[in-house]
N, C-alpha and C positions, 0 to 999 in steps of 0.2 A: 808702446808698440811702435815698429817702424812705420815708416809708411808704406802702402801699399809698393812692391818694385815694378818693375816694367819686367814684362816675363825673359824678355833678350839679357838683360841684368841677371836673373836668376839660372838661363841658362850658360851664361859667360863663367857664372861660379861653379855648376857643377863641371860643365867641360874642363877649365882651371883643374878643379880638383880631381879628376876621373886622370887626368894627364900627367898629375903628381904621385909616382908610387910611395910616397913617403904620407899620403894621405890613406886612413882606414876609412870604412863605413859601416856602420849598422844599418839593421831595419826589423821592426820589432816594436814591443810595448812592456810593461816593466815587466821582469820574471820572463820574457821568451824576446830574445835579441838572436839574429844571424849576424854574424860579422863579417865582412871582407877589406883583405890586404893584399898586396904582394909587394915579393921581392925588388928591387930595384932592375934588377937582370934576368925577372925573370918572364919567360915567352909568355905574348901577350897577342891575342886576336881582336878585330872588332866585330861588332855582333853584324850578322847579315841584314838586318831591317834598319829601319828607322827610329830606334831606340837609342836612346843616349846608354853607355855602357863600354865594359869590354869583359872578357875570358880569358881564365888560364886556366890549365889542367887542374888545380885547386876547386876553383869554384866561379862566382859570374856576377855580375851586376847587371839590370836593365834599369833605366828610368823612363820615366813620360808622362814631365811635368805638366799640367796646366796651368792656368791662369791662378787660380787660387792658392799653390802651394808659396807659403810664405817662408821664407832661411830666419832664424833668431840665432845668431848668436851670443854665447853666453859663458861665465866663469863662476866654479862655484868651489868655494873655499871650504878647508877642513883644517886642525890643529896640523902644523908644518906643509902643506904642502896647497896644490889645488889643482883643478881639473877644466877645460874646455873645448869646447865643440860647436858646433851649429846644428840645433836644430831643425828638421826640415817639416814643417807644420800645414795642416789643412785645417779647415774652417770642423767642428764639430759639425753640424750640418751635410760634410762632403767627406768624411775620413770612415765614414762604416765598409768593413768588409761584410763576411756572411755570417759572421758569428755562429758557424756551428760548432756545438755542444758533443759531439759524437765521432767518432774516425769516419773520415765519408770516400768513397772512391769516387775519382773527380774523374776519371778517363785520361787516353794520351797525355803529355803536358804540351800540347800544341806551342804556349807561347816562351818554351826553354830557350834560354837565350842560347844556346852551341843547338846545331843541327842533330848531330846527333842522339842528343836526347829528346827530341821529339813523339817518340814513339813510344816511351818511359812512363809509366801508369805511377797517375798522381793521387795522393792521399792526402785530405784533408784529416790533421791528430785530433779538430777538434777540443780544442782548447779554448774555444769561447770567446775570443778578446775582440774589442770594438774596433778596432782600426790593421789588426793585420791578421790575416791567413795561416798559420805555420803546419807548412804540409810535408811532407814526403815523397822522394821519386823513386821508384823501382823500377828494372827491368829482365833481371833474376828470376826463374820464373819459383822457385823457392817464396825468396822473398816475397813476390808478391801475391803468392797463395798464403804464407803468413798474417799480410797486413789485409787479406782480403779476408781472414777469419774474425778478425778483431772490429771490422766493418757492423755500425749501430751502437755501437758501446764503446763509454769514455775510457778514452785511452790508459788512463792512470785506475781503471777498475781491477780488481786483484783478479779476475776468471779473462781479461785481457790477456791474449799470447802475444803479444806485439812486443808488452814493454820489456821481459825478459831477454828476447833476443830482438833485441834492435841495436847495441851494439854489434853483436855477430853480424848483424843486415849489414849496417851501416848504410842504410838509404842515403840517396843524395837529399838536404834538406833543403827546402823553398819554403822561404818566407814570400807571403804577398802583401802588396798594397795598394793603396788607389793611386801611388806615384810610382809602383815599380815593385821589385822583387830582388833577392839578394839569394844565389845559390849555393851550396857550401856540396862539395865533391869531394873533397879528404872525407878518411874514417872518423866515427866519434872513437875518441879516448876513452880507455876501461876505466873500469873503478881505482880511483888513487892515480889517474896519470893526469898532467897538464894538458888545458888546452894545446893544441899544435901554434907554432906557429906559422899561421894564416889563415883563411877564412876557417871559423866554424861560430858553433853555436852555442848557446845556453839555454835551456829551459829548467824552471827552479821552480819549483807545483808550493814549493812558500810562497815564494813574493806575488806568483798569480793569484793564491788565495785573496793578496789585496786588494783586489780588482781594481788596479791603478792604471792609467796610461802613461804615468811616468813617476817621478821619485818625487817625493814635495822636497826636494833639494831645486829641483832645477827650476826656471821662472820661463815659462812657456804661458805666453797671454791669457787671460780668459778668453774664453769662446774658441781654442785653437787646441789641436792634440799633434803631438808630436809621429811622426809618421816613421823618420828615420833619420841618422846623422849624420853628418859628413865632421872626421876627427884628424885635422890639421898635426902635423908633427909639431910637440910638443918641448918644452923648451926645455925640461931636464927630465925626460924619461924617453924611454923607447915607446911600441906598440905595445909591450909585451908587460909594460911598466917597469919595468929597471931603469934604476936612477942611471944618468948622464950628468956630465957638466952641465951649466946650465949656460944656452945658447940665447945670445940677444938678439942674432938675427931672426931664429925661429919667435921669439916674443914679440920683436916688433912686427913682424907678418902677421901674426895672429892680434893684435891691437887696429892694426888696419881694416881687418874684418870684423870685430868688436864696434870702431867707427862706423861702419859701412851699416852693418847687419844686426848690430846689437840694441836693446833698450835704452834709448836717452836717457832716461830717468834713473836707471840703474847705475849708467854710464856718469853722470853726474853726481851720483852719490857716491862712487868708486873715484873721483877727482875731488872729494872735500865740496860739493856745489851742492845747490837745495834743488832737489828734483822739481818738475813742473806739475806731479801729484801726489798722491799719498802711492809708496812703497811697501809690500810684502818689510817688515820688519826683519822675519827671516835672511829673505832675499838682499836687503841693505846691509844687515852684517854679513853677512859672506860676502859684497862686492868690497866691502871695507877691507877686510881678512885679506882677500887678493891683493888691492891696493897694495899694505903694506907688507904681503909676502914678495909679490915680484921689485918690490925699494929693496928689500933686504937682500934678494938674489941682485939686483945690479948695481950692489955695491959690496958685491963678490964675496959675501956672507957664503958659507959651506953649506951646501944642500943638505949634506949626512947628518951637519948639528942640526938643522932645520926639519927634518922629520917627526914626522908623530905615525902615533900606531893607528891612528884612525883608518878606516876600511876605502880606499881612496876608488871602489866601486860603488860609491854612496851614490851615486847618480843614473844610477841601472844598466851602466856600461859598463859590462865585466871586463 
């Protein structure tokens, strides 16, 4: 694990990163992720408070980090290809939300990060998970006589009216956490269409059955749960995951923060060195895997020969 950072250090990274449109974020736990992106051009607000963040018409990001939120970064390899991010982690002890079990009306959403949704009556889906909220906003008065019927009862119950027409809704979704919130304001996508792209969301009532807080792909310390991520552009994919060239600027950018923000020990076995403990076995082959998948990219090996069919959302980031 790294060492403890100085909190002015962790907030120089999110501001960095909040400033780069080329960077996405999650927040979420496995099976229920909010995502945000935007365009390079496209209109951006800052949030009126004291929250790290900004706004577009899309959807919103707020943070407000404490002392305790710890960044991991990390790379996790699959047959041809691999994946990385930085985790953004709280101590198990400091990462519980309310864990309710049931759709709940939460009232106004006082703390939305755009003004005018303010006044937008928030729902708690009640999906159970330890460390994030994933709620709903309305202001429709339809809509939210809908989701006020489905109020006491698990959203995914078959006598639920909610989950039929929630597409039609299309609530704005909010995800919460004890470091912030991620809004998602585009429609959801019908059955058989793509996510958009930019901000939206995933919830997948399989991989919640796991009751995981993240993927046993990813090596997120013991005694620490993954909160949210910040997902640097990527050296041969887009956001959207379609292949690119493969860029060595963008590599070596993200190896700097790997240095900075990643596990020595990992980091050492991904350079052929004897870590300074015992290593996840898992975790060791997959830094290995990266190793020699990013040799083979910089030395201009063909990405297209280099793929495999493996599911390269293996790490709960759709």
């Amino acid at each position: 694990m790294p060492p403890i950072p100085a909190p002015s250090a962790v907030e120089t990274l999110l501001r960095d990163a909040l400033a780069d449109p080329g960077t996405a974020w999650s927040l979420g736990s496995f099976g229920a992720i909010a995502e945000f992106m935007r365009d390079e051009d496209e209109p951006v607000r800052a949030l009126s408070d004291a929250r790290l963040g900004l706004a577009t018409a899309r959807g919103a990001i707020a943070l407000t980090p404490g002392a305790d939120l710890r960044p991991v970064a990390y790379e996790t390899g699959f047959t041809g290809g691999y994946n990385h991010a930085l985790a953004l982690c709280l101590p198990v002890s400091a990462c519980a939300m309310n864990g309710r079990s049931v759709v709940t009306e939460l009232g106004p959403d006082r703390a939305a990060a755009r003004e005018e949704d303010r006044e937008a009556i928030l729902f708690d889906l009640g999906l159970g998970l330890l460390a994030v909220d994933a709620c709903v906003r309305a202001s429709d008065p339809e809509a939210v006589a809908c989701l006020r019927a489905g109020v006491g009862r698990p959203v995914f119950a078959p006598d639920n009216p909610i989950g039929p027409r929630l597409v039609a809704m299309s609530p704005h979704r909010v995800f919460c956490a004890r470091i912030g919130r991620i809004e998602v304001c585009a429609p959801i996508p019908g059955p058989g269409e793509m996510s958009p792209e930019g901000p939206h969301t995933h919830v997948l009532p399989k991989l919640l059955r796991a009751g995981r807080t993240h993927a046993a792909t990813t090596p997120i310390p013991d005694g620490f749960v993954p909160c949210a991520g910040i997902h640097p552009p990527h050296p041969y994919k887009d956001g959207m995951g379609r292949r690119l060239p493969f860029d060595p600027a963008r590599h070596a950018a993200f190896q700097t923060l790997l240095e900075r923000w990643g596990d020595p020990d990992l980091l050492a076995v991904k350079r052929g060195m004897a870590p300074s403990k015992e290593v996840s076995a898992k975790h060791a082959q997959s830094a290995r895997r990266v190793a020699d998948l990013q040799a083979r990219f910089l030395r201009g090996e063909s990405v297209a020969a280099m793929a495999g069919d493996e599911d390269e959302t293996a790490d709960g980031h759709a």
